[in-house]
LODRENVO-138386 format. One record per residue (C-alpha): x, y, z. Coordinates in steps of 0.05 Angstrom, whole numbers, plus 5000, padded with zeros to 4 digits. Layout:
REM residues N
XYZ
...
***
This chain:
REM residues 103
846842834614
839342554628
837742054579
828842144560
824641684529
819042184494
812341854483
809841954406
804642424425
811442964449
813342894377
807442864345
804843534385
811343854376
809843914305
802343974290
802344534356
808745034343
810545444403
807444934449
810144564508
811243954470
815444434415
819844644474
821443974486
822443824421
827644374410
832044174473
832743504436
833943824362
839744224410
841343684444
839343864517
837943134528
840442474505
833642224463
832741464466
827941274410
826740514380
825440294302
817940144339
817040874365
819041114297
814940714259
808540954300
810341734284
810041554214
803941224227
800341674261
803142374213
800541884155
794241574177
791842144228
794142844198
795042574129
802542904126
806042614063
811242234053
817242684045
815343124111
814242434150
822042224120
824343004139
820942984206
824342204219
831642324197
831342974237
829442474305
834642054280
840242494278
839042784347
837642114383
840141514398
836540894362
836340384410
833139684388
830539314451
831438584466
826138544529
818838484517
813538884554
806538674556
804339124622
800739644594
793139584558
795440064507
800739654471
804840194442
806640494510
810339794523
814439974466
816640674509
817340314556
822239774524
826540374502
827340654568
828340004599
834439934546
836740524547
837140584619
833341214618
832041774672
826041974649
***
């Protein structure tokens, strides 16, 4: 099965946009289409970004969360990217790096 790194913007789409491109996506992981790398660091800047951003409180945030957990694998990288200006993109890529992702 192809193993996918999704960037926080998938997720974070997925649920402010239902029906949406980014939704589809997120469904085929919720059903398991796709093996779903994700890292404590990608996590942690959903939460972020439902809290700070869309103001989403903090029992949807811990729904939304547990629901990525269940349906991915939690990978915690040991390599350290620093390629990319936008520093949480080096945490994507650390995952797929990891995980030894397809995509």
């Amino acid at each position: 099965m192809i193993k996918v790194v999704l960037d926080t913007n998938i997720f974070i789409s997925s649920f402010i946009f239902p029906g949406s491109i980014s939704d589809l996506i997120y469904q085929s992981l919720i059903e398991e289409k796709f093996i779903c790398l994700v890292s404590p660091d990608i996590i942690n800047e959903i939460a972020n970004v439902l809290r700070k951003k869309f103001k989403w409180n903090e029992t949807n945030i811990v729904s939304r969360l547990k629901q990525i957990s269940r349906h991915s694998t939690i990978l915690k990288p040991t390599v350290k990217i620093n390629i990319i200006q936008d520093v949480p993109d080096n945490r994507v890529l650390e995952c797929a790096v990891e995980g030894n992702a397809d995509l």
